[in-house]
Structures are given as C-alpha cells and as structure tokens.
GUVOMI-893887 format. One record per residue (C-alpha): residue in one letter; z, y, x. Coordinates in Angstrom, 1 decimal, padded with zeros to 4 digits, always signed. Example, Ala and Ser with C-alpha at 12.3 -4.5 7.8 and 13.67 -1.06 7.14 Angstrom:
GUVOMI-893887
@code A | z +007.8 | y -004.5 | x +012.3
@code S | z +007.1 | y -001.1 | x +013.7
//
This chain:
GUVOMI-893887
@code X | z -034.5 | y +023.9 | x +024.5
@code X | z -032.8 | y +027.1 | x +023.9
@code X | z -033.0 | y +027.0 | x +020.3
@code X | z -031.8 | y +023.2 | x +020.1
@code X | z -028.6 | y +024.8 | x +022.3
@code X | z -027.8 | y +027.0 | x +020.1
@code X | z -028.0 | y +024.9 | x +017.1
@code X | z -025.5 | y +022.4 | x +018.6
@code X | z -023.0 | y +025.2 | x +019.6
@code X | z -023.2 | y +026.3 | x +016.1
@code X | z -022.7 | y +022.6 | x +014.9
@code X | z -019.7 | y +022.1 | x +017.0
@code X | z -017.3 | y +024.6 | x +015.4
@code X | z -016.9 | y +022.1 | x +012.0
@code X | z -017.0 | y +019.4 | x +014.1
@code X | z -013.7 | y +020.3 | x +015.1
@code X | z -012.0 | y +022.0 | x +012.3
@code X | z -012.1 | y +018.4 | x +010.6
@code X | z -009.3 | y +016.8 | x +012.2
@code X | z -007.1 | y +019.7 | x +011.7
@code X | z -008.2 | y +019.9 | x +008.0
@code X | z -007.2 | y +015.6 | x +007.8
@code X | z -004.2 | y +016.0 | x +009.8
@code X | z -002.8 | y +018.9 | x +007.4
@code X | z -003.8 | y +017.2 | x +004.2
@code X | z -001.7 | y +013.7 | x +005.5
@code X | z +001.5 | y +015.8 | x +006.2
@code X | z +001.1 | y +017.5 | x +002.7
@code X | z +001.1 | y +013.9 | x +001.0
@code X | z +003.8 | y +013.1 | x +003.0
@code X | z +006.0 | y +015.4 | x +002.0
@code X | z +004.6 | y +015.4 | x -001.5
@code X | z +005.5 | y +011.7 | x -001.7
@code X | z +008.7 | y +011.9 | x +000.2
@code X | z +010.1 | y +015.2 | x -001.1
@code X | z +008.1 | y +016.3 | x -004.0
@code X | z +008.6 | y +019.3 | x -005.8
@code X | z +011.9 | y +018.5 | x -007.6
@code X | z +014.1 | y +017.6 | x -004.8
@code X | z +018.3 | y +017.3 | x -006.1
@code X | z +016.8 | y +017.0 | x -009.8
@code X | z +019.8 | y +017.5 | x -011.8
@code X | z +020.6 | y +014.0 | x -013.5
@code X | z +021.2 | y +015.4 | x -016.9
@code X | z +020.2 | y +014.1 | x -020.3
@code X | z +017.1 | y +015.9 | x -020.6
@code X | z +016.6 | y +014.9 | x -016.8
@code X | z +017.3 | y +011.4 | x -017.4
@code X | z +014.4 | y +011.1 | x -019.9
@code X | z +011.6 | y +011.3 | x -016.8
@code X | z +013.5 | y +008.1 | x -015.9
@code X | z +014.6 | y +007.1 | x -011.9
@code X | z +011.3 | y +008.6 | x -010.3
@code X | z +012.8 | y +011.7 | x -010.4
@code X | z +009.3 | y +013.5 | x -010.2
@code X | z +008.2 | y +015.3 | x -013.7
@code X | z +006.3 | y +013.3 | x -015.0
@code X | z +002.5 | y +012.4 | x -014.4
@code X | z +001.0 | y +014.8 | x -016.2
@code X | z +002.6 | y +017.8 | x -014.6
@code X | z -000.4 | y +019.9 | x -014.1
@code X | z +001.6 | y +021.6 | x -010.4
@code X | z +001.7 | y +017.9 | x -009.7
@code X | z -001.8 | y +016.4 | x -010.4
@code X | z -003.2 | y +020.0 | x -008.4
@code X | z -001.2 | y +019.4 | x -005.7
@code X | z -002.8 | y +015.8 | x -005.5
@code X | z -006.0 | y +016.5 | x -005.9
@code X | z -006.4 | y +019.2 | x -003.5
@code X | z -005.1 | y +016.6 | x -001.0
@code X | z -008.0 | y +014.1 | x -002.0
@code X | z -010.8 | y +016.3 | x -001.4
@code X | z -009.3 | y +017.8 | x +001.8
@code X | z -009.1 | y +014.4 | x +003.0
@code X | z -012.0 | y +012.9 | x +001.9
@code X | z -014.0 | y +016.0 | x +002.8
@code X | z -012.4 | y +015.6 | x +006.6
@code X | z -013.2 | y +011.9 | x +006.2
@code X | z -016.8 | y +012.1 | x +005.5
@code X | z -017.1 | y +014.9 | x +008.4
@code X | z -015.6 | y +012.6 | x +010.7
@code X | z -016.6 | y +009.3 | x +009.9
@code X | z -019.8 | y +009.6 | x +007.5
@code X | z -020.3 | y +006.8 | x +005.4
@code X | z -017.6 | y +004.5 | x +007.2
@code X | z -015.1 | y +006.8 | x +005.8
@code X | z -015.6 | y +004.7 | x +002.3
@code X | z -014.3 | y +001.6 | x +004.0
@code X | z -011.1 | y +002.6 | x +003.9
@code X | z -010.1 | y +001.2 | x +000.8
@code X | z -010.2 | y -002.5 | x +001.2
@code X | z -012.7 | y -004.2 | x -001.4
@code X | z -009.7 | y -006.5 | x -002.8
@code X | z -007.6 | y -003.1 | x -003.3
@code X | z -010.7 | y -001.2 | x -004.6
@code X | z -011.0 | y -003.9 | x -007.5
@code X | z -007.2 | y -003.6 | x -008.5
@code X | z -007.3 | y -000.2 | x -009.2
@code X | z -010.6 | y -000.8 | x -011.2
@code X | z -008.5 | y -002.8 | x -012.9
@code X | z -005.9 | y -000.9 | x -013.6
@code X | z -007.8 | y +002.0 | x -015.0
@code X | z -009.7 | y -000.2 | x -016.8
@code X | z -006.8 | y -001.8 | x -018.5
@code X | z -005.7 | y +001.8 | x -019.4
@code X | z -007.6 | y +001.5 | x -022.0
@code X | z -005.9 | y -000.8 | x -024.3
@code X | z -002.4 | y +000.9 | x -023.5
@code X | z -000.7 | y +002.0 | x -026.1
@code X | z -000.9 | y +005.7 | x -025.2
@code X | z -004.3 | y +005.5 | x -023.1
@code X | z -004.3 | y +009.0 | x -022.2
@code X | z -000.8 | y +008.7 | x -020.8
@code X | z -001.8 | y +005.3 | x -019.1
@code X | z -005.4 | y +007.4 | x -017.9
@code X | z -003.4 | y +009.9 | x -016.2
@code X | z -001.4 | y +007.6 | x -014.1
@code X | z -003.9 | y +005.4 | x -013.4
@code X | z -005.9 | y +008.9 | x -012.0
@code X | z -003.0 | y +009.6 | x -010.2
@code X | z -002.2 | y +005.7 | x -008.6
@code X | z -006.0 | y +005.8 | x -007.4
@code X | z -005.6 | y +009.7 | x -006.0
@code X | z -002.5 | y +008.5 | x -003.7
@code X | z -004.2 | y +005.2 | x -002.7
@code X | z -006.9 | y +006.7 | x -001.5
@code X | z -005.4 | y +009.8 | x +000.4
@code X | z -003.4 | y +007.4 | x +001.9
@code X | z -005.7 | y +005.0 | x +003.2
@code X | z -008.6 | y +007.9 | x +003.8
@code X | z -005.7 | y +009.5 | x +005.5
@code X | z -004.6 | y +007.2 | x +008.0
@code X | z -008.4 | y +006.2 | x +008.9
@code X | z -009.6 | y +009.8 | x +009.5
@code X | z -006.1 | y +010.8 | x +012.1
@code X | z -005.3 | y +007.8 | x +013.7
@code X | z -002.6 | y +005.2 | x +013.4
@code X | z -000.9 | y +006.7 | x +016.4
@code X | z -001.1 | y +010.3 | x +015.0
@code X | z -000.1 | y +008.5 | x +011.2
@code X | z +002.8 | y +006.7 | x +012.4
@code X | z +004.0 | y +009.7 | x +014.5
@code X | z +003.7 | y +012.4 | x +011.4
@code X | z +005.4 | y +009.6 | x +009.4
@code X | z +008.0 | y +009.1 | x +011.9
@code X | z +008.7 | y +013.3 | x +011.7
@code X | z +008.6 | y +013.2 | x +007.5
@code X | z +011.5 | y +010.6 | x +007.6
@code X | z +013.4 | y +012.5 | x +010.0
@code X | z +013.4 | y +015.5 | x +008.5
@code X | z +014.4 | y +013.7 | x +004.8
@code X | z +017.1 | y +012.0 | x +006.6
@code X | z +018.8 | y +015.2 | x +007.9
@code X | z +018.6 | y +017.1 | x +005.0
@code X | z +020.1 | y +013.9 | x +003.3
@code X | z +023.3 | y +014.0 | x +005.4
@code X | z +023.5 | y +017.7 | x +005.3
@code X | z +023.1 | y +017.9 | x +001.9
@code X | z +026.4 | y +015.5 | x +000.8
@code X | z +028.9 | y +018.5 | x +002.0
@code X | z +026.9 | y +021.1 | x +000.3
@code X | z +025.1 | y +019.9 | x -002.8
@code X | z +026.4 | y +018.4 | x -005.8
@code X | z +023.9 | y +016.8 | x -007.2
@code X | z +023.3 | y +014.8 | x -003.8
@code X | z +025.8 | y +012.8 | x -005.4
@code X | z +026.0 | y +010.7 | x -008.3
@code X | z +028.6 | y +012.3 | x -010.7
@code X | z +030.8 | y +011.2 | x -013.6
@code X | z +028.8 | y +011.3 | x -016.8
@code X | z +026.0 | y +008.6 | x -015.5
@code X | z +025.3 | y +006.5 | x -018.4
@code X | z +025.8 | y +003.6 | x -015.7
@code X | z +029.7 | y +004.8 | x -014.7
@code X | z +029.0 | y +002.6 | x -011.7
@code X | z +026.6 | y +005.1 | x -010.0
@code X | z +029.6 | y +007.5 | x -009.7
@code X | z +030.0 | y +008.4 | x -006.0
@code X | z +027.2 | y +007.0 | x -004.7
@code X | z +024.5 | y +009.0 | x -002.3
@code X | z +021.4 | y +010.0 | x -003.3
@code X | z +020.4 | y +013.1 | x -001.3
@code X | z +017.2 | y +014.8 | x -001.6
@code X | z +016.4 | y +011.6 | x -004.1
@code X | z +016.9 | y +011.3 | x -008.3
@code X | z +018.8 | y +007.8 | x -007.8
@code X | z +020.4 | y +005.8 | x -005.2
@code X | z +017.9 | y +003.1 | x -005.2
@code X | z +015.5 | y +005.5 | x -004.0
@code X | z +017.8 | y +006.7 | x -001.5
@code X | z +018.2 | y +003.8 | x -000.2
@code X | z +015.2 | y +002.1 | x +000.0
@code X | z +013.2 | y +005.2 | x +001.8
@code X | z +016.9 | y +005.3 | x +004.2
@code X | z +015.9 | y +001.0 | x +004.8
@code X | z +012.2 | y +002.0 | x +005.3
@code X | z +013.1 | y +004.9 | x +007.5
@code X | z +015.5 | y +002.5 | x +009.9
@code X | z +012.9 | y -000.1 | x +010.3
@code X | z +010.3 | y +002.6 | x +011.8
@code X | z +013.2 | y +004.5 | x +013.5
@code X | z +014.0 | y +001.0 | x +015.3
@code X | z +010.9 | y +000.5 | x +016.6
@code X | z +010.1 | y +004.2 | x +018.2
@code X | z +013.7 | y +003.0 | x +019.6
@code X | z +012.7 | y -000.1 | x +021.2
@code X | z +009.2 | y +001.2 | x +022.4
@code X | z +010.7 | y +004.2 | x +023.8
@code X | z +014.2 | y +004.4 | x +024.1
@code X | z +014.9 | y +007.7 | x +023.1
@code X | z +018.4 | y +008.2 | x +022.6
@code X | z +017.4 | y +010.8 | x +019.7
@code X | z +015.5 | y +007.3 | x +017.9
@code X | z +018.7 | y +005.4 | x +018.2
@code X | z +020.5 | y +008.0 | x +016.6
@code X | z +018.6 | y +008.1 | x +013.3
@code X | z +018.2 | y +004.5 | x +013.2
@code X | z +021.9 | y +004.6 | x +013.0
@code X | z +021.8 | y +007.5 | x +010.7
@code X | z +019.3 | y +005.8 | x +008.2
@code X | z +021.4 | y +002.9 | x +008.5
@code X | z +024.7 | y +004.6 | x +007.4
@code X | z +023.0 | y +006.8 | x +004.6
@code X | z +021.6 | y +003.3 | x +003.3
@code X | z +025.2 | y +001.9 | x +003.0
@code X | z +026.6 | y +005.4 | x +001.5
@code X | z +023.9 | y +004.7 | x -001.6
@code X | z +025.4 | y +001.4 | x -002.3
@code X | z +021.9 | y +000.1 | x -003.2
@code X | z +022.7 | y -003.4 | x -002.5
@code X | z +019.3 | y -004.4 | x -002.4
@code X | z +018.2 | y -002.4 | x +000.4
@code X | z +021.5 | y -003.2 | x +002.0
@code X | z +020.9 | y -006.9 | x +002.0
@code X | z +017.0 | y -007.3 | x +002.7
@code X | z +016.8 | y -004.8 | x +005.7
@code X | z +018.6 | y -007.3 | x +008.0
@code X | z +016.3 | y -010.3 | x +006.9
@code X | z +013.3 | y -007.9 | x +007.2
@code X | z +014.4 | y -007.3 | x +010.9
@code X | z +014.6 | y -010.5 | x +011.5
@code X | z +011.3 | y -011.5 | x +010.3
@code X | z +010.0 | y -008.9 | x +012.4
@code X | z +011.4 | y -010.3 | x +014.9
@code X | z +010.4 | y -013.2 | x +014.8
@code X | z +006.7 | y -012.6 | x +014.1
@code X | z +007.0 | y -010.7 | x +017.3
@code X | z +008.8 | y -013.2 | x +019.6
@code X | z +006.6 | y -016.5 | x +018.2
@code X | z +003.2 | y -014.2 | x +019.3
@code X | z +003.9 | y -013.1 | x +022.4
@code X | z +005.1 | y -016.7 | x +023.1
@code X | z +002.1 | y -017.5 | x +021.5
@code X | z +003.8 | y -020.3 | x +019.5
@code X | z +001.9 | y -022.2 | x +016.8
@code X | z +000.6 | y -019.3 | x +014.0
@code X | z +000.6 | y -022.0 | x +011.4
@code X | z +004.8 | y -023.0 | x +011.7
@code X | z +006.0 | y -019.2 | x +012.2
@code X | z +004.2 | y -018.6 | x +009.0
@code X | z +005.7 | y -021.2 | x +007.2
@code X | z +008.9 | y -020.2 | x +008.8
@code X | z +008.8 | y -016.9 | x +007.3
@code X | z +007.7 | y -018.0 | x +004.5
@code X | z +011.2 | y -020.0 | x +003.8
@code X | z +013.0 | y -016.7 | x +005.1
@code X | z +011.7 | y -015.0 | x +002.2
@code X | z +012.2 | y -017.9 | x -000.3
@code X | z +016.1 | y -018.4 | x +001.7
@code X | z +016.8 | y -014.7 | x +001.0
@code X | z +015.7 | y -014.7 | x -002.6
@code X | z +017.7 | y -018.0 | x -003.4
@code X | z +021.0 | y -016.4 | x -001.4
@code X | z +020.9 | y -013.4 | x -003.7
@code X | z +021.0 | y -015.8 | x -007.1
@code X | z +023.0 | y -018.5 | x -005.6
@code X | z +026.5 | y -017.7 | x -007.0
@code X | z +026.9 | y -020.3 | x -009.8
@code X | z +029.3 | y -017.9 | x -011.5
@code X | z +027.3 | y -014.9 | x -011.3
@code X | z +024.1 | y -017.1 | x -012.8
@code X | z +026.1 | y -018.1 | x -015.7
@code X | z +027.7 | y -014.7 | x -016.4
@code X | z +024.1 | y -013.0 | x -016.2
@code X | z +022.3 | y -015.8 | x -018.7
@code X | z +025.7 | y -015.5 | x -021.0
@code X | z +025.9 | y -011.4 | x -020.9
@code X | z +022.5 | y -009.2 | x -020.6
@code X | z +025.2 | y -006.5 | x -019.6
@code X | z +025.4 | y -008.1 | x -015.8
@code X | z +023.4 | y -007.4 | x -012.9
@code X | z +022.9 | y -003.6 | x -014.3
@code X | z +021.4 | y -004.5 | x -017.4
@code X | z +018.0 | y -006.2 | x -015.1
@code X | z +018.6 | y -009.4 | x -017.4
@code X | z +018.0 | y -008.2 | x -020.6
@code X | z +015.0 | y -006.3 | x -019.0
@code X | z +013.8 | y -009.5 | x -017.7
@code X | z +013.8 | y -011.7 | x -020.7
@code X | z +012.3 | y -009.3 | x -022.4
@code X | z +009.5 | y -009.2 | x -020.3
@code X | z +009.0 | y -012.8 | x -020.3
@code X | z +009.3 | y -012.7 | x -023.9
@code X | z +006.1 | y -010.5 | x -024.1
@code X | z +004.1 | y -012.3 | x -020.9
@code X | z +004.5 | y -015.5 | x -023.0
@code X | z +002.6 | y -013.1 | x -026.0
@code X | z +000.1 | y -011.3 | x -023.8
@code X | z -000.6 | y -013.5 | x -020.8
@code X | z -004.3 | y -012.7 | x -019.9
@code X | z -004.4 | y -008.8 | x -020.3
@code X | z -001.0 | y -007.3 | x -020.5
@code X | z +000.0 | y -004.1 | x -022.2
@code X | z -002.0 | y -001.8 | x -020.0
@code X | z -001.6 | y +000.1 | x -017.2
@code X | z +001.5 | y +002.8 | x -016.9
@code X | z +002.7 | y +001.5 | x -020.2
@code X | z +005.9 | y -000.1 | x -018.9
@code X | z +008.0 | y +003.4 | x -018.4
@code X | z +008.5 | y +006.4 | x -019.9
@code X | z +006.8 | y +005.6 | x -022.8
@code X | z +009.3 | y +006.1 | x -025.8
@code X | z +008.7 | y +003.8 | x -028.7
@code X | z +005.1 | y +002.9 | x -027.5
@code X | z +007.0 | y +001.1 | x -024.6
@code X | z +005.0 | y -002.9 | x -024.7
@code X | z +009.0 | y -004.0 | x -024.8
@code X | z +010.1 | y -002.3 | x -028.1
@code X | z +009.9 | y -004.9 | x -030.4
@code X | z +011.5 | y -007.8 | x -027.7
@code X | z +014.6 | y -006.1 | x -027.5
@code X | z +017.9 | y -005.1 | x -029.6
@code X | z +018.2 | y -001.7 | x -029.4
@code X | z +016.3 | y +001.5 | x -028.3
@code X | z +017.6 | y +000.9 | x -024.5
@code X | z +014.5 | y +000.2 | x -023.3
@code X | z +012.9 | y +003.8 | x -024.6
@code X | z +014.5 | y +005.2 | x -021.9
@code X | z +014.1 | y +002.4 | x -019.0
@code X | z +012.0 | y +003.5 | x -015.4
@code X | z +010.8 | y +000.6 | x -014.7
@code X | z +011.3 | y -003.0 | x -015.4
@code X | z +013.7 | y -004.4 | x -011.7
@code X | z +011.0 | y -006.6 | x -011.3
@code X | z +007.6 | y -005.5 | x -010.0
@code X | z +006.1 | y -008.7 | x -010.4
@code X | z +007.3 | y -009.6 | x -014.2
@code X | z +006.2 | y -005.9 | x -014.6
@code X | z +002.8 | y -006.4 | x -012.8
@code X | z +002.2 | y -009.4 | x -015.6
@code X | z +003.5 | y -007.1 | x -018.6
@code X | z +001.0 | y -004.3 | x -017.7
@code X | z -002.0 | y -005.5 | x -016.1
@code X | z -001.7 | y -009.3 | x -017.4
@code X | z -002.5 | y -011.9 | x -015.6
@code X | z -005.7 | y -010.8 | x -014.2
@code X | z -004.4 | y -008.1 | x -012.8
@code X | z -001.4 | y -010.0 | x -011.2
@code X | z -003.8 | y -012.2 | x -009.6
@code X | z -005.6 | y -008.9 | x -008.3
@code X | z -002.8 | y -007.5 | x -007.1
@code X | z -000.8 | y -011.0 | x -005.6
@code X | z -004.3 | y -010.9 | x -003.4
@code X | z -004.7 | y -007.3 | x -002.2
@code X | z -000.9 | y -007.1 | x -001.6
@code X | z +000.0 | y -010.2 | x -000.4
@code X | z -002.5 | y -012.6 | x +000.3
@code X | z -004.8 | y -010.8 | x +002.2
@code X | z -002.1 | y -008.9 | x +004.4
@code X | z -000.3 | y -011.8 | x +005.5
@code X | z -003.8 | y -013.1 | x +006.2
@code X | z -004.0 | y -009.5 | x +008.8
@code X | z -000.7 | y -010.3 | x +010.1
@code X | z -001.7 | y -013.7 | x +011.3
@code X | z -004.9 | y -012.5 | x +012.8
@code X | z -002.8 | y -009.8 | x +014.9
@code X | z -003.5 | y -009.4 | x +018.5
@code X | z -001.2 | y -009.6 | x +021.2
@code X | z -002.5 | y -005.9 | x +022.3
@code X | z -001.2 | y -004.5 | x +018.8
@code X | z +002.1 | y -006.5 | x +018.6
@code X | z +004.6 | y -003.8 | x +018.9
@code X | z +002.7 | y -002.3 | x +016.2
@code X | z +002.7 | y -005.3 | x +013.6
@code X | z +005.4 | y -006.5 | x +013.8
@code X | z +007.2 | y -003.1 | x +012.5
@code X | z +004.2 | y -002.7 | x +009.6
@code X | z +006.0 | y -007.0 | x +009.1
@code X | z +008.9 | y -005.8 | x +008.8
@code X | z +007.8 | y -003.2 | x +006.2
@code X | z +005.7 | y -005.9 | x +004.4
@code X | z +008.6 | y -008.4 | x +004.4
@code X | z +011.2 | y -005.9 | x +003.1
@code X | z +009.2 | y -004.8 | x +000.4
@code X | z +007.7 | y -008.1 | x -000.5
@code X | z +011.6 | y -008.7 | x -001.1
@code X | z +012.6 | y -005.5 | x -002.6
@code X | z +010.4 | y -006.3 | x -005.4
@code X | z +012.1 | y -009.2 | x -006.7
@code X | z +014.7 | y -006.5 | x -008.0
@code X | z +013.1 | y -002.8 | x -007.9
@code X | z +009.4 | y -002.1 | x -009.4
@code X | z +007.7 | y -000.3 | x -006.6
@code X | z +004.0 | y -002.2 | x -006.5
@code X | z +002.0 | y +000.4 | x -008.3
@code X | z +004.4 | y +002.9 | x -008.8
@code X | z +002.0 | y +006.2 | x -008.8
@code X | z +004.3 | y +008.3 | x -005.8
@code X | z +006.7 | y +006.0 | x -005.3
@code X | z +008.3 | y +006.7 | x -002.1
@code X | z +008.6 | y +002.9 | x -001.5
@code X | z +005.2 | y +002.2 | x -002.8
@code X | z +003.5 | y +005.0 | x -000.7
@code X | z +005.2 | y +003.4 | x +002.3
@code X | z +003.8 | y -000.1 | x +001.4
@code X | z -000.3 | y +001.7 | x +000.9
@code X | z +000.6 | y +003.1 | x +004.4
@code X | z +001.2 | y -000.3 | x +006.1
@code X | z -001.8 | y -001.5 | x +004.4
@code X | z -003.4 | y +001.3 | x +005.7
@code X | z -002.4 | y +001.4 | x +009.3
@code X | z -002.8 | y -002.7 | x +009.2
@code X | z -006.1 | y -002.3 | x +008.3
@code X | z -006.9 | y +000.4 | x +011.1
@code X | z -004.7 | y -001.3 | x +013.6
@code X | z -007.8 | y -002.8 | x +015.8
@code X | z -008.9 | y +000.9 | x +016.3
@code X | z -005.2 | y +001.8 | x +017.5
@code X | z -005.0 | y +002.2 | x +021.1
@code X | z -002.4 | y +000.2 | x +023.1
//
C-alpha cells in the first residue's frame, strides 16, 4: 500500500503542471495571432509586397517556430489532460477541409508555397480548437477577453505616439490617408478585430456590469469608426441584433424553426442594403475602379471559377503569389501580382479549393454551426448568443473581406475560436 502511495504522489506532480503548460501555450497564440511579431509594420513598398496581413510571410522560419512550439505544447497538455478525447477537438467536417486543403496544395502553382500555408492553416486550427478544449471555455473566453483589451489600449495609445498607427500620404489607395490602424498593417484589420472586440466586450458588460466592460466596448466602438472600415462599421449593428434576437426568441422559447428563418433574411436584408444603391451598381459594373477596386477582383474570379469549377487553383495560391497568381491571365494589368486577398472569401474559397472544397468549407463553417446554434440550451444562452453574434458578423464580413482560411488572420482566428468554444459549450459551466 505504501509503495502504490508513493507512486501516485509521484504521478500527481505532471498531472498538474498540464493545465499550466495549456493555459500558457493559448495566451502565446493569442498574442501571436492578435499582435504577431511585426506590430506598426511600416507600409512601404517593399512592405506592401507581403500584402494587408501585415505578418512576413508564411514561410518566416521565427514565424512557423513560434507556431509549432505552440502545437506541441498544446497537444502535449491535451493528451495529458484528456487522453485520447483530446483528438475530438477538431470536428470531423473541419478535419476533412483541411485535408482538403492540403491536398489541393498540390496542384498550386507554387506547391511548396501553397504546402507551407496549408502546414500553417492546420497548425492554427488545431492549437485553437486543442486550446480551448484543454482550458475551458470560461478560462478561453476570459484570456481572450484580456488579449483584446490589451490590443485595444495600445491601439488608442499608439495614435498620439506612433506614426505608422496611421495610414499616411503615399498609400497607393490615397483614400486610406488618415485612417487608424494601430498595432494592425491595414485598417480593415483594425477594424474588424475593434468589431470583434466590441461584441465580446458587450457581453462581459451585460453579464457583469463592470463599468471597466462598458468602457472598452465604447472604446472598441470608437477605434472601429476611426478605421473607416465601412464594412465592420455597418455589420456590427446587424450582428448585435441578431444576437439579440437569437437570445430573446430562446429564452422565450419561441418557435426555433421561424427565428432561424428570421435571421436568415437579416443576413440576406443586410447584404442586399449594402448593394442596393442603383447608382453605385451601375458605376461599379461600368468602372472596375469603384468599390476599391473589389470589382475588377471579382469578375476576375468568376472569370476563372467558370474555367476551373471542380478543383480550383489550389490552396494559398490566391495571394502573394506574383505572376503564379491563378488571376494573371483574367486581368489587364499586373494589379493583381500584388493583391492580399480577393474581398470575397467565398468567390475566393471557389478560386482556390474549387468547388469541392467550397462545399467542404460552406458545411464546416456554416452549416454545421448554425446547426449548434439551434441546438443551444437555455443554460448556455448568454454564451451563444455572443459566439452568434461572432458567427453572424463574420458570415457577413465575408461577403467583402477574405478571412475564411486565412492562415493567422485575426478575424479568422476569432471565427476557429467560436467554433471552438461552440463546440465545448455543453462542458461550460453556467
């Protein structure tokens, strides 16, 4: 009996060490994803090149290190805590897109370039969702909730005291001049992590009613206007009020079925405000020039859809390619040598991983969450209906930004996270 004793006191020490190891691994991909290693990134030519991510590059060896010593912390920590459960993190459907994707990295027209950032999509997934599972949605939401904060501060400190948390004269785009950016390498960043960062800010407001929560929802709220990203600026009030919605018709316990379909014309009403100007439709199919230039992007990518429905170009292929971009030979030009990302995640989703893999991804993404959300428990409410409000924004944000996919996206990072914390949700407590 002795002996047994002392093997279990001995035992006990790891036992313990793993949830430190999981929690210190999430915050490092937090603040990987959310301030990365090139925070204020001068936005000069040779800067510009990286295109809008602002973060060097896939194949930056600091980079890819960084990563992967956060995926074997966290899985190690997983597999201490959890055993064999721990691989259920990943949900199957998800699982098979990024098969997918790394499968369809072979065909790219630079497949070691398209290899490496497929590596590094699955790396991020994965942390993410191991992450979230190993500490807790309480403990997730709360170290998110701190991350955001702490960007947001150093946002609105850094207008009065760093340049380049500006957008200054010499932007190929003359309109960007002026607008905030912060810690971020373009606006649209900026203000998409400042909407993301309201909407969880809003809720540790209404749950708790910390004065402190109100004030950085009203900070987020501000910064996000300073940007001037107009699509953050407009779908944050219609994701609010999906949110609130969702949360209202299930407490009421109203019929599932009609708030569904009630959302579901929210999102279609908000997407047919935004292109309902006659005048601006007609300029934008006349002049390939308006709406920033997305236009020209977007026929181009239908062009090539039309060409390559089944399979796409491969994946990562879209951005930062140079001429083995899938679009060089559907536009005039060599604009699109130097384009991010395509203002569309879902054209871009059928440019890159074809339609197979838009079908994937329309059914990890989409499908099967809003599947989660109507499923919710009353118990978890509070909960859901800010990981909604998440879901609807980005669901939205998509129709004019390319974050599905998008390697460390800040904005795609946030959407793995809901996913994540939906998933886990039943295990939340109260």
């Amino acid at each position: 009996m002795a002996h047994s004793g002392t093997r279990y006191a001995l035992a006990q020490p790891r036992v313990r060490f793993a949830p430190w190891i999981a929690e210190t691994a999430f915050l490092a991909l937090l603040l990987m994803v959310f301030i990365g290693l090139m925070p204020f990134a001068p936005r000069d030519p040779a800067t510009l090149a990286i295109g809008e991510s602002g973060f060097a590059g896939a194949g930056d060896a600091t980079r890819q290190i960084l990563y992967l010593v956060v995926l074997v912390a966290t899985l190690g920590a997983a597999l201490e805590l959890r055993g064999l459960q721990a691989l259920r993190a990943v949900p199957i459907p998800l699982a098979i897109l990024l098969g997918w994707c790394l499968l369809s990295a072979t065909w790219a027209p630079a497949p070691d370039v398209a290899m490496r950032r497929a590596a590094l999509e699955i790396v991020v997934v994965v942390s993410a969702m191991v992450g979230v599972q190993s500490i807790g949605v309480t403990r997730a939401l709360g170290l998110l909730r701190i991350v955001l904060a702490l960007v947001l501060i150093v946002n609105w400190i850094s207008i009065p005291l760093i340049t380049q948390a500006i957008h200054l004269p010499g932007e190929s785009d003359p309109s960007l001049v002026g607008d905030w950016r912060g810690l971020y390498f373009h606006k649209n960043i900026a203000g998409a992590v400042s909407a993301i960062s309201a909407i969880v800010f809003l809720f540790f407001a209404i749950e708790t009613r910390r004065k402190a929560d109100i004030a950085l929802f009203a900070a987020a709220v501000g910064f996000m206007v300073m940007t001037q990203s107009k699509s953050s600026i407009g779908l944050l009030p219609v994701a609010l009020l999906a949110a609130w919605i969702y949360r209202i018709a299930w407490k009421r316990g109203m019929d599932r079925a009609i708030v569904g379909v009630t959302l579901g014309l929210i999102c279609i009403l908000a997407v047919t405000v935004a292109i309902a100007d006659s005048g601006l439709i007609a300029r934008v199919l006349e002049d390939p020039t308006e709406f920033t230039g997305r236009t020209a992007i977007w026929q181009a990518e239908t062009a090539f859809v039309r060409d390559h429905a089944w399979l796409g170009s491969g994946f990562g292929s879209f951005a930062d390619t140079g001429a083995a971009s899938p679009l060089h030979d559907y536009v005039g030009g060599g604009w699109v040598e130097t384009e991010a990302h395509g203002h569309n995640a879902y054209l871009q989703l059928l440019v890159t991983i074809g339609g197979v893999g838009f079908a994937l991804a329309m059914f990890a993404l989409v499908v099967q969450p809003f599947g989660a959300f109507l499923r919710a428990a009353t118990s978890e409410l509070a909960l859901k209906s800010l990981l909604f409000a998440i879901f609807v924004f980005m669901l939205l944000h998509n129709f004019l930004e390319s974050d599905f996919l998008e390697g460390d996206g800040p904005a795609w990072v946030a959407f793995v996270l809901m996913l994540a914390m939906l998933r886990s949700a039943p295990e939340a407590a109260p």
